[in-house]
VOKEGU-904453 format. One record per residue: residue in three letters; x, y, z of N, C-alpha, C in turn. Coordinates in steps of 0.02 Angstrom, whole numbers. Atoms other than C-alpha are relative to their C-alpha. Layout:
// VOKEGU-904453
> Ala, X, Y, Z, X, Y, Z, X, Y, Z
...
***
This chain:
// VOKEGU-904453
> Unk, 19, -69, -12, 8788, 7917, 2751, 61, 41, 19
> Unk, -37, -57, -20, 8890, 8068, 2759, 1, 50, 37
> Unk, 49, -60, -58, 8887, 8167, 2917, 62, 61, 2
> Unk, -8, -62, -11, 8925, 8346, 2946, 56, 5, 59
> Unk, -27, -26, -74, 9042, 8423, 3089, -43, 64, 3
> Unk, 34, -66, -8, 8983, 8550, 3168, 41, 2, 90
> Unk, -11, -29, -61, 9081, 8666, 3323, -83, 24, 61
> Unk, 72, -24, -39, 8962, 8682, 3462, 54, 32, 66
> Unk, -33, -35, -54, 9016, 8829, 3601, -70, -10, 64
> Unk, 39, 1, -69, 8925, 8790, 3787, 28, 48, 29
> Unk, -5, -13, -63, 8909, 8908, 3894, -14, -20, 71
> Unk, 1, -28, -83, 8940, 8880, 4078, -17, 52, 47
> Unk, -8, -85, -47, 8933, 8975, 4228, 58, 56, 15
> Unk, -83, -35, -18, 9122, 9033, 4250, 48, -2, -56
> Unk, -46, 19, 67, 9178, 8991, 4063, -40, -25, -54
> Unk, 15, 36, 47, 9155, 8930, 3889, 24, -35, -29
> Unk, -26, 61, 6, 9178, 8766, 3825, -11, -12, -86
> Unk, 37, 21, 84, 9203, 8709, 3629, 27, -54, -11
> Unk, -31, 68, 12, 9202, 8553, 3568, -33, -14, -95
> Unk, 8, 33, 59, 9158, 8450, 3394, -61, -42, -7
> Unk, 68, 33, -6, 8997, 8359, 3367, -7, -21, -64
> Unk, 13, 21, 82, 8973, 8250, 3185, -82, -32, 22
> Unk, 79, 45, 7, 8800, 8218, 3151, -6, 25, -74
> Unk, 44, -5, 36, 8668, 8211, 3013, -13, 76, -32
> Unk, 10, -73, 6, 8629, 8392, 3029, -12, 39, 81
> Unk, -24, -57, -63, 8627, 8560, 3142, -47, -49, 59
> Unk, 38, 11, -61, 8456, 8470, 3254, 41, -55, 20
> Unk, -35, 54, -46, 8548, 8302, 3280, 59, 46, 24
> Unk, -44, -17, -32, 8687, 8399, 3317, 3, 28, 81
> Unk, 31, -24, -49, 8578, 8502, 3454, -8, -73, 68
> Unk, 17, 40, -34, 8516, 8332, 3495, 57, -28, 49
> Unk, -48, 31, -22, 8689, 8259, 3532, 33, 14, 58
> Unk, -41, -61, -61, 8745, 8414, 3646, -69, -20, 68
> Unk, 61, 11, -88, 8567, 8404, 3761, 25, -74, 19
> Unk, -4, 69, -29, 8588, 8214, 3774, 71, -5, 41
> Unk, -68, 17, -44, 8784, 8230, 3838, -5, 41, 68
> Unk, 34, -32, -66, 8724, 8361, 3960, -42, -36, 57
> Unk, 35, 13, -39, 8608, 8272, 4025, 28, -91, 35
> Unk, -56, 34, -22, 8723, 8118, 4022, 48, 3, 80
> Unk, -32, -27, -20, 8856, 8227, 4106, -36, 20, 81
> Unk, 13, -29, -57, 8739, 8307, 4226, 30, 61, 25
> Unk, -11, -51, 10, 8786, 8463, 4160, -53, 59, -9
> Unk, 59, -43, 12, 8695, 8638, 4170, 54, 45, -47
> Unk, -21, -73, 51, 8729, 8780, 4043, -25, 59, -7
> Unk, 71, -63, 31, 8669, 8939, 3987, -10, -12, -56
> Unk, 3, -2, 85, 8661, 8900, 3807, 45, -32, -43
> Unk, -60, 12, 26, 8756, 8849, 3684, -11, -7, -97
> Unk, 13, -10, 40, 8785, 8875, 3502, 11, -62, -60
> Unk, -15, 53, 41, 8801, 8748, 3333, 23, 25, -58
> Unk, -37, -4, 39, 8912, 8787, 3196, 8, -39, -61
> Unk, -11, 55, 32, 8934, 8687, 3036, 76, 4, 0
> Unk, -78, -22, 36, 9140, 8691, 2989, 32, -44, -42
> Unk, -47, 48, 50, 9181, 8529, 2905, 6, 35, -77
> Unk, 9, -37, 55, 9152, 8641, 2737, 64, 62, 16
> Unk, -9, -46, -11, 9243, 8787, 2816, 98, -15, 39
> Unk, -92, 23, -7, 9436, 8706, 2893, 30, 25, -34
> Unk, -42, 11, 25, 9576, 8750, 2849, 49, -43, -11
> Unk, -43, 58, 8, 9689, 8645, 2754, 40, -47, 52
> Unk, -75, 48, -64, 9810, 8597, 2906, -47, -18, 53
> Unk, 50, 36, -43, 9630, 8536, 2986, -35, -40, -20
> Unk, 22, 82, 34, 9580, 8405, 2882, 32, -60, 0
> Unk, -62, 89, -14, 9707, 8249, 2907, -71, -26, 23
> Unk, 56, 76, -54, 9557, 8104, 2953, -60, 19, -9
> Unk, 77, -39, 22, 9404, 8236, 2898, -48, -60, -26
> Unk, 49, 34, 57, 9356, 8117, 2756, -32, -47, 29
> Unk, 8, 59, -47, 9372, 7957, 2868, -57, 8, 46
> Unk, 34, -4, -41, 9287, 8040, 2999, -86, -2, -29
> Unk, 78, -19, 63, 9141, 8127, 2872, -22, -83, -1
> Unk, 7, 56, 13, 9117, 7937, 2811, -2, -59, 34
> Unk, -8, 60, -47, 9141, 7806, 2961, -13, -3, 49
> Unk, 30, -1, -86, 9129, 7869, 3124, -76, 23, 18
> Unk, 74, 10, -29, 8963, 7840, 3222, -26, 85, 23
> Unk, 4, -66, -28, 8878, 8022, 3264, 31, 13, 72
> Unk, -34, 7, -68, 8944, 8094, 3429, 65, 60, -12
> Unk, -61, -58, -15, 9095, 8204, 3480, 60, -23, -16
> Unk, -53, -5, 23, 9248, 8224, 3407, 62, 47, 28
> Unk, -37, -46, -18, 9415, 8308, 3421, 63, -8, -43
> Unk, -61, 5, 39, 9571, 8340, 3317, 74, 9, 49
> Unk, -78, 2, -12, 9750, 8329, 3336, 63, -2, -67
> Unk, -35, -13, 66, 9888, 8400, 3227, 30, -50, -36
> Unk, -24, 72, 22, 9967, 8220, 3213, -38, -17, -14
> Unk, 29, 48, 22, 9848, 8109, 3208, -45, 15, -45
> Unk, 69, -28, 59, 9704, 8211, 3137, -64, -13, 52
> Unk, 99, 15, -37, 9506, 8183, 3187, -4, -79, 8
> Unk, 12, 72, -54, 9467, 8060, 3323, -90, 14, 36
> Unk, 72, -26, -26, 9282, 8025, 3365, 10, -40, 78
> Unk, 4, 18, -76, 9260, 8005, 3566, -41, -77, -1
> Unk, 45, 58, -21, 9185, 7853, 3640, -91, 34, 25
> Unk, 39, -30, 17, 9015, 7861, 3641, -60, -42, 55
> Unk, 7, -40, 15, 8881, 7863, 3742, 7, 86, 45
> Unk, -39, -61, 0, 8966, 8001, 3825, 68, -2, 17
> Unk, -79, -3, 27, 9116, 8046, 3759, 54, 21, 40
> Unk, -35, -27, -51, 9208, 8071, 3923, 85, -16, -32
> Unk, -81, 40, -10, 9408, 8073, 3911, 20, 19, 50
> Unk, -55, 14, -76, 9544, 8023, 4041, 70, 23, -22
> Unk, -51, -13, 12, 9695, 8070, 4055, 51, -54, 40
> Unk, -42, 74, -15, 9830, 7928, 4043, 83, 30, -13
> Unk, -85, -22, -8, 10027, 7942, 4101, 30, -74, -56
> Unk, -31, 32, 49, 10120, 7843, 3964, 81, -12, 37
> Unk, -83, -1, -42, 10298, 7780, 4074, 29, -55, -35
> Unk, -42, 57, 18, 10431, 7716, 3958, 49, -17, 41
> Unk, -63, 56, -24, 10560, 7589, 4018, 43, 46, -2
> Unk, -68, -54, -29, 10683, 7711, 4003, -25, 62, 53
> Unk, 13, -56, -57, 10616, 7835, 4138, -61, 53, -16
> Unk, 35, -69, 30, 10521, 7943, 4018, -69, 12, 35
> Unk, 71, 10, 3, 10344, 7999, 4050, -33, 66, -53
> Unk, 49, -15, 40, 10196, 8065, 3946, -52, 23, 16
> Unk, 59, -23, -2, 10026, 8131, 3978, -30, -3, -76
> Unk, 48, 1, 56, 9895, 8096, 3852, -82, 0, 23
> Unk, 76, -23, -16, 9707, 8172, 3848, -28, -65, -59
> Unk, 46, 29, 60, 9611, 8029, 3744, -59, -34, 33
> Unk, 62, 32, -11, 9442, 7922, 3758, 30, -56, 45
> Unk, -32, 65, -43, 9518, 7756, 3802, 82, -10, -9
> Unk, -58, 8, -30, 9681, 7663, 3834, 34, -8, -68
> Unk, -20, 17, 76, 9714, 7608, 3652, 9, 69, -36
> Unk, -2, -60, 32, 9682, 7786, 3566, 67, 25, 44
> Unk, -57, -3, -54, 9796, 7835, 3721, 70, -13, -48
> Unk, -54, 5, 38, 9939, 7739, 3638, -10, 6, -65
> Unk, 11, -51, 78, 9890, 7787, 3457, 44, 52, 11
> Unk, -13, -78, -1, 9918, 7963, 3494, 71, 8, 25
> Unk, -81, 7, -33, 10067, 7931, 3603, 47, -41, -51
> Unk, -58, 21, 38, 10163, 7843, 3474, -8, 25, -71
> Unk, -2, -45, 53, 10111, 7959, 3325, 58, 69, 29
> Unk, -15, -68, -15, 10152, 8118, 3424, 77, -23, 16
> Unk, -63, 0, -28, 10318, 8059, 3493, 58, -36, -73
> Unk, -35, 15, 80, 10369, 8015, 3306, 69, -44, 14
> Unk, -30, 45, 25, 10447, 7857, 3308, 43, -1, -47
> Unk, -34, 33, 48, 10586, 7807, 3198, -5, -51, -24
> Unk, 12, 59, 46, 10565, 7683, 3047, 33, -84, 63
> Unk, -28, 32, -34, 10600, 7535, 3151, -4, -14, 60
> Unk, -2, -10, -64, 10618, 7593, 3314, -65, -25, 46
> Unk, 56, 30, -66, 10511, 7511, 3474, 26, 32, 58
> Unk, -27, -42, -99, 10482, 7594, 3669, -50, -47, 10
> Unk, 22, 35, -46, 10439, 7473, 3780, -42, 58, 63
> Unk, 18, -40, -29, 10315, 7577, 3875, -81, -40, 48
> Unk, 43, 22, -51, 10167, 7538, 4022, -63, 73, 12
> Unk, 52, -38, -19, 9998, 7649, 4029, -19, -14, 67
> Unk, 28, 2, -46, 9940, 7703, 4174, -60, 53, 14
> Unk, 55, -41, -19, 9783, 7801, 4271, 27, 91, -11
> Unk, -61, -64, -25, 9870, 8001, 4232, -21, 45, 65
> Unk, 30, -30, -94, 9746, 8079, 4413, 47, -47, 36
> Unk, 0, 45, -61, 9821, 7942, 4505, 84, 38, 2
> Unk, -73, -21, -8, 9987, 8024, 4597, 9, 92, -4
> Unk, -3, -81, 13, 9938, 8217, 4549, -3, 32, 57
> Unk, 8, -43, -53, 9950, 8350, 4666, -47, 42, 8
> Unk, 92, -30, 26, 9790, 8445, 4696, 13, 50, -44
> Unk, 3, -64, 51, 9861, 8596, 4603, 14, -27, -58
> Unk, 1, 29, 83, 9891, 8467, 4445, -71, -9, -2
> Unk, 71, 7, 24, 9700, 8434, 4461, -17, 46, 3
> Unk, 22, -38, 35, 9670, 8595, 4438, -23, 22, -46
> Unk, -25, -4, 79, 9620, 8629, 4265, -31, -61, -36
> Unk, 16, 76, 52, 9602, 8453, 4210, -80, -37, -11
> Unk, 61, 12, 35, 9418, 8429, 4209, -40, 51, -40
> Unk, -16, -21, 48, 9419, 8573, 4094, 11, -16, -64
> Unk, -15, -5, 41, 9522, 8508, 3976, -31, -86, -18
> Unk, 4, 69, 32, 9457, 8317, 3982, -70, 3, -23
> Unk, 71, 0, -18, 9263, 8397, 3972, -1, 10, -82
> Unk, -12, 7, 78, 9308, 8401, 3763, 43, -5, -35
> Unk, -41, 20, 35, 9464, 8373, 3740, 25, 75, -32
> Unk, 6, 74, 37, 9554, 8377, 3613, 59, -24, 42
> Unk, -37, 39, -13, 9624, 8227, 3606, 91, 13, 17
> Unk, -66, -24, 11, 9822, 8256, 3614, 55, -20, 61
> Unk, -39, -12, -47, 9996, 8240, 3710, 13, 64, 53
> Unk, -2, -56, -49, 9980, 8349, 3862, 49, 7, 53
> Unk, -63, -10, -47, 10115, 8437, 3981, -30, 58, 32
> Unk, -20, -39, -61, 10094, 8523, 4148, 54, 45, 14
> Unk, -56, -68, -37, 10160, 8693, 4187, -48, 38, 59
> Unk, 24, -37, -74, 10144, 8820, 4333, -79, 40, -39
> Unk, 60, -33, 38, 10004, 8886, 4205, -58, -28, 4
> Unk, 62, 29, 31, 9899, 8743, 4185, 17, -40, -25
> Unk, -11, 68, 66, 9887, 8592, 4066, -7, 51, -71
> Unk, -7, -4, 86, 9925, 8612, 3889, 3, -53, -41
> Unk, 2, 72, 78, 9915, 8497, 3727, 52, 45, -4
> Unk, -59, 19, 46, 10078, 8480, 3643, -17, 16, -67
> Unk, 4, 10, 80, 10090, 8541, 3467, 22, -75, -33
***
């Protein structure tokens, strides 16, 4: 079976939230959003359902087809590297994981689990043919300062997936 995407916008009380949802059609899609809510133990005012897998633009399809065709219904999220990643499921919570290579470096990555985690982290940081980083995942809350948790259940409440960096602004995904 071939399932649909579809953008779904929640409203909150103090903001609005958009995320990705592949189902069957627009009601499973409905269905998918009440059930993570109620998962979540989330309230809303509303929220809307969109179809778009028909409607992307080109430089938003990388993984579409894959996705359209393989992944289980449930929430999704893109990334300019990797492409469309479906969340863990059944609610699609993500964490945010610090990536610390051996050489000093560090990372922030928004994904589902620890594995996607390094996926994303060794797409986005574009490797050389060859090349290996000896690197160690860890918890990325654990060590933050309260004004880094600012923000961040925000951005982990749909993602997307992606390499993220801390400024005096806020969190951001990484092109």
């Amino acid at each position: 079976m071939r399932f649909e995407l579809y953008r779904v916008t929640i409203s909150r009380a103090h903001r609005r939230v958009t995320g990705f949802v592949l189902a069957s059609d627009p009601q499973r899609a409905e269905e998918i959003v009440i059930a993570n809510e109620i998962e979540l133990n989330q309230e809303n005012d509303g929220f809307t359902v969109e179809r778009v897998d028909d409607t992307l633009p080109e430089d938003q399809r990388l993984g579409l087809d894959a996705l359209l065709e393989c992944a289980p219904a449930g929430f999704a999220s893109f990334n300019p590297q990797v492409g469309w990643i479906a969340h863990a499921l059944p609610a699609p919570k993500l964490h945010l994981y610090r990536i610390e290579e051996v050489s000093g470096d560090e990372h922030f990555v928004v994904a589902p689990t620890g594995d996607v985690a390094a996926a994303v982290y060794c797409e986005c940081v574009e490797l050389k043919e060859g090349e290996a980083r000896m690197f160690r995942i860890h918890d990325g809350a654990t060590g933050l300062k309260n004004k880094a948790l600012r923000g961040l259940p925000a951005l982990l409440e749909f993602g997307p997936v992606g390499l993220a960096v801390y400024t005096e602004g806020g969190w951001l995904l990484k092109d």
